[in-house]
C-alpha positions as YAML, in Angstrom:
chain: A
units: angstrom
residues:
- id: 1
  name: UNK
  ca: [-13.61, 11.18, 21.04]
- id: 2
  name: UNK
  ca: [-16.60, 9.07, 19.94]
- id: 3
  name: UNK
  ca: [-18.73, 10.81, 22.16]
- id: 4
  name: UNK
  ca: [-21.44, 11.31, 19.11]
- id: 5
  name: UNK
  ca: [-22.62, 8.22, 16.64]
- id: 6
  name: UNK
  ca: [-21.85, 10.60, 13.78]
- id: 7
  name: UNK
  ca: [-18.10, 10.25, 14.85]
- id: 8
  name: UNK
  ca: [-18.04, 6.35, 14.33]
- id: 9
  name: UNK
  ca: [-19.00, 3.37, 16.23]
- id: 10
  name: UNK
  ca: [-16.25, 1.35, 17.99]
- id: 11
  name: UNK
  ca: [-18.18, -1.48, 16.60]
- id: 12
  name: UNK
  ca: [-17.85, -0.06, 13.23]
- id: 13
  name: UNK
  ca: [-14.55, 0.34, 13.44]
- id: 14
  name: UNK
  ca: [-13.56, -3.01, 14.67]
- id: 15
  name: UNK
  ca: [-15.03, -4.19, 11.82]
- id: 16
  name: UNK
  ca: [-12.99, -2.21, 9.43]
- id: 17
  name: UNK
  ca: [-9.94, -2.65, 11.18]
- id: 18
  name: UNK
  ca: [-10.55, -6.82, 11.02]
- id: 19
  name: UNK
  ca: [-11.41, -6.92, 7.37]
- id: 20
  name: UNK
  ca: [-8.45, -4.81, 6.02]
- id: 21
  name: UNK
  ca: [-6.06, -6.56, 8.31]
- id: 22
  name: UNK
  ca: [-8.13, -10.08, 6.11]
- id: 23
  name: UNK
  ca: [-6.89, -8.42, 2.91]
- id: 24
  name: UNK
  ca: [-3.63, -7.38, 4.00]
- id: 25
  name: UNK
  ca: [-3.97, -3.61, 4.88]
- id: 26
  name: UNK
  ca: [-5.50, -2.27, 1.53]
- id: 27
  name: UNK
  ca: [-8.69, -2.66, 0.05]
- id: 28
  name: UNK
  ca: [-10.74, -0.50, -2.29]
- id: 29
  name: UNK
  ca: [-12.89, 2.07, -0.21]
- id: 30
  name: UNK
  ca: [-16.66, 1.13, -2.25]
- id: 31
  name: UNK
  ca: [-15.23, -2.82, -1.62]
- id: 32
  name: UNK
  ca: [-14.74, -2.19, 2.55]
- id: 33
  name: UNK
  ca: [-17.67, -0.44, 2.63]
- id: 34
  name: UNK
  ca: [-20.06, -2.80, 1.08]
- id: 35
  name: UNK
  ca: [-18.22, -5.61, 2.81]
- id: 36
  name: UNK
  ca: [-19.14, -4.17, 6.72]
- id: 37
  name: UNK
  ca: [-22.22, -2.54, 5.90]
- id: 38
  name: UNK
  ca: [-25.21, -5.00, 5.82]
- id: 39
  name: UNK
  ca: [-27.88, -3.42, 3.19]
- id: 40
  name: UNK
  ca: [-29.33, -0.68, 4.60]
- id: 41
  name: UNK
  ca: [-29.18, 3.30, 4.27]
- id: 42
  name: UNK
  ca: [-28.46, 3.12, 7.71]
- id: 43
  name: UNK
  ca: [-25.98, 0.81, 8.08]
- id: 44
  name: UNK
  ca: [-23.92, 2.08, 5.67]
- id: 45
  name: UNK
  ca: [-23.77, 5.93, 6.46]
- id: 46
  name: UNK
  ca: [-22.53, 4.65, 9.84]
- id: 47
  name: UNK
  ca: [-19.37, 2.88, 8.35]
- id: 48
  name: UNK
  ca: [-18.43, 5.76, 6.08]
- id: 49
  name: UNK
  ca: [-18.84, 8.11, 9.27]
- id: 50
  name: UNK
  ca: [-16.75, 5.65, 11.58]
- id: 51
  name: UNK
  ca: [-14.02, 5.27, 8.13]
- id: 52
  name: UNK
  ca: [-14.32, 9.21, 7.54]
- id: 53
  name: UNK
  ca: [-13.30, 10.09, 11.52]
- id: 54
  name: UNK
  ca: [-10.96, 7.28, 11.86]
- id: 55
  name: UNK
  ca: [-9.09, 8.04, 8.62]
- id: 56
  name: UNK
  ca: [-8.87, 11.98, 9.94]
- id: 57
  name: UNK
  ca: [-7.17, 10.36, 13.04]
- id: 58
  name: UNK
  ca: [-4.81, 8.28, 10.89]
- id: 59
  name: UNK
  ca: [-5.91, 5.00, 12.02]
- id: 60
  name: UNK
  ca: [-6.65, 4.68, 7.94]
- id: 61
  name: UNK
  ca: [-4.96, 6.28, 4.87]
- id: 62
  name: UNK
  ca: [-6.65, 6.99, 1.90]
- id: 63
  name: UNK
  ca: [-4.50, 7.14, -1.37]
- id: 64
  name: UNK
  ca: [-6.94, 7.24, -4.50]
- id: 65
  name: UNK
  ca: [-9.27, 4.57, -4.55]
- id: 66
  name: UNK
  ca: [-8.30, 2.08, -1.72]
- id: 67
  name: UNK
  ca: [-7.96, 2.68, 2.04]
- id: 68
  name: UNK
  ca: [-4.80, 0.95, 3.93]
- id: 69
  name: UNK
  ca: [-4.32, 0.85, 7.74]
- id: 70
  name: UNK
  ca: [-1.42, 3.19, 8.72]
...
C-alpha cells in the first residue's frame, strides 16, 4: 500500500483526515480539496490521488457532493 505517489501521500492524507475531523467529518469534496492543496497543478492532483485511494479503502465515503470520514 502506498508504495507509488500516485496512490496518495501519507502526508496528504493526514491532512485530509485533520481538516474533516475540523469540520466535523463532512465537507464538500471541491471545498477539502482546495483547502489542502496549496495552488498548484501539482499539488492538487496529489490530494485527489491520496482522497481517490483512501476513499477506495474506506478511510472516506463519498455520498454526492461531500466526503465524510467513515
Amino acid at each position: 500500500m502506498l508504495n507509488q505517489a500516485s496512490e496518495g501521500l501519507p502526508s496528504v492524507l493526514l491532512v485530509l483526515w485533520r481538516t474533516l475531523r475540523a469540520s466535523k467529518n463532512r465537507i464538500k469534496k471541491d471545498r477539502l480539496i482546495a483547502h489542502c492543496a496549496p495552488p498548484s497543478v501539482v499539488a492538487d492532483q496529489q490530494v485527489k490521488q491520496t482522497l481517490t485511494t483512501w476513499t477506495d479503502l474506506g478511510v472516506f465515503r463519498e455520498s454526492g457532493d461531500e466526503i465524510r470520514l467513515t
